[in-house]
C-alpha positions, 0 to 999 in steps of 0.5 A, a space after each residue: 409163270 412159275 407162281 401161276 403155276 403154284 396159285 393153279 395147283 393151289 387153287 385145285 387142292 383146296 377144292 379136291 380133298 382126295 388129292 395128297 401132293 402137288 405132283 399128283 396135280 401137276 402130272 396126273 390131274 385132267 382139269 390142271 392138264 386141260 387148263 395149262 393146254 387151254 392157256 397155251 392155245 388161248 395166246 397163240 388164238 389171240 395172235 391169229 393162230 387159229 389153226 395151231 390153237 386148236 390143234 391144242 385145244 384137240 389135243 386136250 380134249 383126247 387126252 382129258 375129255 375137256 373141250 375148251 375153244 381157244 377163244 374163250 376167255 378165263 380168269 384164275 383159279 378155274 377147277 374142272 372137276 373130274 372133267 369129262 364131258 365138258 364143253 366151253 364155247 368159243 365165245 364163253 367168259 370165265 370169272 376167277 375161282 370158278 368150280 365146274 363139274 363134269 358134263 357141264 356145256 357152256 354153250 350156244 343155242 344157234 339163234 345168236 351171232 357174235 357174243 354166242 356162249 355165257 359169262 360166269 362171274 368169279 366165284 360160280 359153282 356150275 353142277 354135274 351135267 348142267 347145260 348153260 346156253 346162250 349169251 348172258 351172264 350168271 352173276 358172281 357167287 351164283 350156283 348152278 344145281 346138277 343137269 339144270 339148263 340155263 336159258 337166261 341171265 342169273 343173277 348174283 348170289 343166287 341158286 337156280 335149278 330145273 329144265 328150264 333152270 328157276 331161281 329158287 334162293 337168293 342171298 342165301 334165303 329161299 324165294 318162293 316155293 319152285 310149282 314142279 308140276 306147274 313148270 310150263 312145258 315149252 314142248 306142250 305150249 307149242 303143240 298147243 299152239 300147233 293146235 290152235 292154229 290148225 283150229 283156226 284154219 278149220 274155221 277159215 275152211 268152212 267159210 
């Protein structure tokens, strides 16, 4: 336990340049904080305490800003970032060495059941206010830019950016120039389409 501890912390610092000791990480760091409550819920979530689980994670969350569901499953090296805000499902999946920023959702769209909220890969980079929804993963090594939104599966190695997020480099070269005008607006097809069948019916009408 108390090497996980230190890999924790470490695990923290290399990541913030502002902290200056590990005891400032371990009594004052909300990310540390929320994380250590997070792992002490997760266990008794597995052991079917669910009501005593998220006690805790509520506890968290009034003390950090930081709602983590204690049935989601995170690896090591996990660093919240300032934190407030953030919000991880139930069901969402955390690989090993993860940076999230604050007001960052890993979230549900309410069309699934089951497998609801995403899987990071190790090593993912989720930026300030992004939002990530739904049950597919976002590869290892990928990056999430600022208040994007993530709507399907992201590959490895890879940058995605924009409402609704586009993928914009790969390996470390960039794809093909992102239309920002041209992006299509789900909002505008839909009324569109409302369109078109109000026309439709207009026609159906007159015979």
């Amino acid at each position: 336990m108390f090497k996980r501890i230190k890999e924790e912390i470490a695990s923290i610092r290399e990541r913030d340049p502002s902290i200056k000791s590990d005891l400032e990480v371990f009594f004052l760091y909300p990310s540390y904080k929320a994380i250590r409550m997070y792992r002490r819920a997760h266990k008794l979530y597995n052991k079917g305490y669910f009501f005593r689980a998220r006690r805790i994670s509520q506890r968290a969350r009034e003390k950090t800003g930081i709602e983590i569901h204690p049935g989601a499953k995170i690896g090591k090296g996990l660093f919240i970032d300032h934190g407030s805000g953030v919000v991880i499902g139930e069901t969402a999946e955390i690989g090993d060495n993860c940076t999230i920023y604050q007001g960052v959702t890993l979230g549900g769209t309410g069309k699934d059941s089951g497998k609801r909220h995403p899987t990071l890969g190790n090593n993912v980079l989720v930026g300030a206010g992004a939002k990530v929804l739904g049950p597919f993963k976002v590869g290892d090594n990928s990056k999430i830019a600022a208040n994007a939104v993530v709507l399907e599966e992201v590959p490895p190695n890879c940058t995605a950016v924009g409402v609704p997020a586009k993928i914009v480099k790969r390996d470390g070269v960039r794809v093909e120039d992102l239309d920002q005008i041209h992006i299509p607006d789900p909002i505008t097809q839909r009324i569109e389409e409302l369109y078109e069948e109000i026309e439709k019916l207009k026609e159906f009408h007159k015979e």
